[in-house]
Structure formats: C-alpha cells, structure tokens
N, C-alpha and C positions, 0 to 999 in steps of 0.2 A: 504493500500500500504506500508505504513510504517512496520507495522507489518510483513509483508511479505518479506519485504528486511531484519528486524532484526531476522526472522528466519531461511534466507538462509546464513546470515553470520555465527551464529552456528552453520549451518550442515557444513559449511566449514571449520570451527575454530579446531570442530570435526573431521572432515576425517586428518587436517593437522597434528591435535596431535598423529593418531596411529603410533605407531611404526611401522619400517619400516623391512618385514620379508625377507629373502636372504635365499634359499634354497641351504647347502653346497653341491656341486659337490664331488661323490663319487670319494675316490682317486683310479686314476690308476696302476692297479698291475699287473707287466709284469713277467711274468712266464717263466724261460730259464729252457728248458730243452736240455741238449747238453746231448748225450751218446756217447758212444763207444764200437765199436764191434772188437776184436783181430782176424784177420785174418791171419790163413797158410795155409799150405796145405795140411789137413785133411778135410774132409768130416763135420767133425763133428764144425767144425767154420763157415761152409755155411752153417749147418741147423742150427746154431745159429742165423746169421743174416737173414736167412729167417723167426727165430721165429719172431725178433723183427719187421722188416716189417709187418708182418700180425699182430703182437700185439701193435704195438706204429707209425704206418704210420699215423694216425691220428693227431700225435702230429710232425712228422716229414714233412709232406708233404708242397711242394713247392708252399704253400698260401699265401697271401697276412695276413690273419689271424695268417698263423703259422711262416711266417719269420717276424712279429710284436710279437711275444711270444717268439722268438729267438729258435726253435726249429733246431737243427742239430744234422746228424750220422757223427761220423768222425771213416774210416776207418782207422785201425791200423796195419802194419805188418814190423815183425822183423827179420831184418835180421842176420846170426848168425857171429860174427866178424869173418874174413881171417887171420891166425895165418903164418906170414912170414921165420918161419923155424919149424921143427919138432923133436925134442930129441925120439933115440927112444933104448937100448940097446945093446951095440956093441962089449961083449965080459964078460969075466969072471971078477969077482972083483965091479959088479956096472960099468964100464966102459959105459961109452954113446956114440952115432956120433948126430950131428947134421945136419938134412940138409936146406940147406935154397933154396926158392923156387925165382927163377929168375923175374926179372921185367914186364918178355912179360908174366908168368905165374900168376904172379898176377892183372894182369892185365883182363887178360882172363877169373878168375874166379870172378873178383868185375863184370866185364859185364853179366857173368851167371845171377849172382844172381840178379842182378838190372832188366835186362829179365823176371827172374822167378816173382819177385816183381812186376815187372805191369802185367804180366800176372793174376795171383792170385787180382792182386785191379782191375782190368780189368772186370774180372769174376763181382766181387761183386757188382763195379758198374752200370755195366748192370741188374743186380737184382734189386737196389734203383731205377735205372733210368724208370725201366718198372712199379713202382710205384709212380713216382713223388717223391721222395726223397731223402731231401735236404740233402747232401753227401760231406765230403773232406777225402781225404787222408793222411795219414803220412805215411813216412818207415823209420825206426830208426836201428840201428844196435849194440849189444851187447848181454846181455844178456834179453831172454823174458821179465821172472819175473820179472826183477828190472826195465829195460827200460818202461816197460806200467805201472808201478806203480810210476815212474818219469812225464809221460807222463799226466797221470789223475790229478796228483795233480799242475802241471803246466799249464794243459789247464781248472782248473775247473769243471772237467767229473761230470756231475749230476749223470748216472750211467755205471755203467762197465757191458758189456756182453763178456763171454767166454764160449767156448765150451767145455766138460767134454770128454776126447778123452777114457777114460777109463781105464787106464792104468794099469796094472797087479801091483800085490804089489812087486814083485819083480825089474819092470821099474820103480814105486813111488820111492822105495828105493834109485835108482842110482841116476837120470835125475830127479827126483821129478817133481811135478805138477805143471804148471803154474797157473790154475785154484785154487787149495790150497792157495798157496802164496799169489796170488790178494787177496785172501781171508781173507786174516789174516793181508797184507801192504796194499793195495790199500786205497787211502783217500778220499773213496765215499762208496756210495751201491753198491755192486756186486750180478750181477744173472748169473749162474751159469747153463747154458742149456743141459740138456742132451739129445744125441739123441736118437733114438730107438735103440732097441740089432741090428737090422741088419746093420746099418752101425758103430757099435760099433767101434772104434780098440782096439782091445788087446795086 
C-alpha cells in the first residue's frame, strides 16, 4: 500500500514538472483592397468597369467575408471646371473682348453637369448593384488627370482602373491622355483597359 501511494506521488510530481505548451494563434491579416474605376462618358470606361466586375467581384462583393477584408469600388467622375467669362479676338492688333457669362447662366450649366454626373454614376451603379458590389461615388471637378491622381493618393486606391478611349496621335498631342498621365503620377498600380476596335473612339 505504501509502495503504491509512493509511486502515484511520482507520477504526479512528474506530470507537474512538464512544461506547460501554449499553441501561438496565427496572426490576423486583413487584406484592403479599395480600387477605383474613372468614369465619363465614353463607352470605353463602362467596358472598363464591367472588366473589373467580372474580374475582381470576388474581392469586391457585398460579404460579410469581403466587407471584413475591406474590399470597395469607388466610383470616380470629373467634372470639367465652368470658366465665368471667355476672351476671344476682337479686332486687329491682338485686340481681345471678353465676355462674361451671367448668374442665371451659370447657374444653369453647374445643374447640367451635376445631371449629366448622376446620370453616368447612375449607369454604373446599376452594373455593381446587379453584382452585389460594394460601391461609393465621388465627383470632383477640374482637371481629369490631376484631380484622380489627387484622389488615389488621398483615399489610398490599392488600384487605379481606366479606360484607353484610343485617341488619335494627333488628339494625344493637344488634350493628351488621361490614361498616360495616371500612368506615369498616379500613386498606386494602374491597369489600363482597352476595349475592343468596335467600340474604339478615335
């Protein structure tokens, strides 16, 4: 009997002395992918954002999975500044006239534009929305190329999508490329969609 109580308090003395093993929890890595797609009113910025839904709805979709990975589109469209008078040639010498554009007319044409603007984010998000995709808007006003490459590196854009309108070297020249520009300032990745020759513009 003896013996047998001084052999259980060994096997006790033993289990007391092993160290004690603590399996570390894998750390959690949250994955934000925010993009951005430049919306006007070319053909060729809707078959952009339709690329990215068929190719990135996975990461964008309205999950419980994918709003925990911080996945968002945020649509982008620019509107182009309303200039309140016009210089335009008035005579021999370099002579100019200016004309300046009345209140009720500017007024009339910030409404246009604002119209044309939800219409065009209107569009688009009807596209996200018939895929479940988590979507917000912006509309900014100046110049394209500068304004969305303001835009990316203020809101963090993981990546930049635009569409390649295709523009003749003689339009690159004048009006240059928005899609170039991003290209060369944007402060992310940029992809660059082109669409088919048929909805080309030239």
């Amino acid at each position: 009997m003896a013996e047998d109580q001084a052999t259980a308090a060994m096997e006790t003395s033993a289990v007391e002395k092993q160290p004690e093993t603590t399996v570390a929890e894998a750390p959690t890595v949250t994955i934000t992918k925010r993009m951005m797609v430049a919306i006007d009113e070319s053909d060729s910025s809707f078959y952009a954002l339709q690329w990215v839904i068929d190719h990135f709805s996975n990461l964008l979709m309205t999950t419980e999975a994918a709003e925990a990975e911080g996945g968002l589109l945020t649509l982008v469209h620019v509107q182009s500044p309303f200039h309140q008078f016009a210089a335009f040639p008035a005579g021999p010498g370099g002579a100019t006239a200016a004309v300046y554009a009345s209140s009720s007319m500017i007024e009339s044409v910030k409404k246009a534009q604002q119209e044309a603007s939800a219409a065009l984010l209107s569009r688009a998000l009807q596209m996200c929305r018939a895929k479940q995709i988590r979507t917000e808007t912006l509309v900014l006003e100046g110049d394209a190329k500068d304004m969305i490459c303001q835009a990316v590196e203020q809101m963090h854009v993981d990546l930049l999508v635009v569409g390649s309108r295709g523009l003749g070297k003689i339009k690159r020249a004048f009006i240059g490329s928005v899609s170039d520009y991003c290209a060369h300032h944007a402060n992310c990745p940029i992809l660059i969609v082109k669409p088919p020759k048929e909805i080309t513009i030239k």
